[in-house]
C-alpha positions in Angstrom: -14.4 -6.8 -2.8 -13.2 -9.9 -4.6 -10.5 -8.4 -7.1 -6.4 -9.0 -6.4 -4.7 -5.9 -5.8 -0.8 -5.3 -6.7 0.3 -3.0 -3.7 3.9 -0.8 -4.1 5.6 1.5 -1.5 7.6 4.1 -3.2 10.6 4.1 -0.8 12.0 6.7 -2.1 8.7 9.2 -0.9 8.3 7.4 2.1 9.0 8.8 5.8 8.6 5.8 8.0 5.9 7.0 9.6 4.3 3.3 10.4 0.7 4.5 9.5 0.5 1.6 7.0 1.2 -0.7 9.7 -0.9 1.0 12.0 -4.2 0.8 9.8 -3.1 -2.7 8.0 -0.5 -4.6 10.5 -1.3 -7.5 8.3 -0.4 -6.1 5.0 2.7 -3.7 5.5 6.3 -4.2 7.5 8.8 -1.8 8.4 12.3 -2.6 7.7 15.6 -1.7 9.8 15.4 1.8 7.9 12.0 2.0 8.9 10.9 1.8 5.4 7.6 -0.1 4.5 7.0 -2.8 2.2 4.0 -4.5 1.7 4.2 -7.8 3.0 3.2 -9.8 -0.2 3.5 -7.5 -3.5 0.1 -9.3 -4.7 -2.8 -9.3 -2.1 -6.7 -9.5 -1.9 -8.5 -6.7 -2.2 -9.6 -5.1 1.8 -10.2 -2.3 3.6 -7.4 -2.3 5.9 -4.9 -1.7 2.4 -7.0 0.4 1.2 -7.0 2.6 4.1 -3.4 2.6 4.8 -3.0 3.5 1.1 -5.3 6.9 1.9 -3.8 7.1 5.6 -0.3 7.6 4.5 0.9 11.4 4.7 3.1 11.5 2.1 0.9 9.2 -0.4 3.9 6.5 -1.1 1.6 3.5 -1.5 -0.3 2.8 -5.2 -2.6 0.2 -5.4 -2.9 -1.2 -9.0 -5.2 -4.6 -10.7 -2.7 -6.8 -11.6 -2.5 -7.2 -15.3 -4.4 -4.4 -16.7 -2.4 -1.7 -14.5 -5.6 -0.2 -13.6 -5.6 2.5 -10.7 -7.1 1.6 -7.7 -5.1 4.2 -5.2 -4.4 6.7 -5.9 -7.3 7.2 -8.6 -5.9 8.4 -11.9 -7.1 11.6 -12.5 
């Protein structure tokens, strides 16, 4: 893919379900609250984020480019 991605977990939607860590173990952490975070806020662009981004029920992780801001998940309408 080659692009950096900036990769957020809106804790405030998110359920703890672990399916971020299931489809990118590498990427994502639960906390004592079982809340996710990603594991560095800045990462290369892969599939495993990307699919944990569309994985999650409750839709609480946005992917963005770093600097512009631009969309990457979920795509701006």
């Amino acid at each position: 893919m080659g692009d950096r991605w900036q990769v957020e977990v809106d804790r405030g939607v998110c359920i703890g379900s672990g399916m971020c860590v299931s489809n990118a173990p590498d990427g994502f952490k639960l906390d004592a609250a079982r809340q996710s975070h990603p594991t560095e806020p800045e990462t290369d662009a892969n599939e495993d984020i990307l699919a944990a981004a569309e994985g999650c029920p409750v839709e609480a992780i946005s992917i963005r480019l770093p600097g512009s801001g631009e969309a990457v998940f979920p795509p701006e309408e």
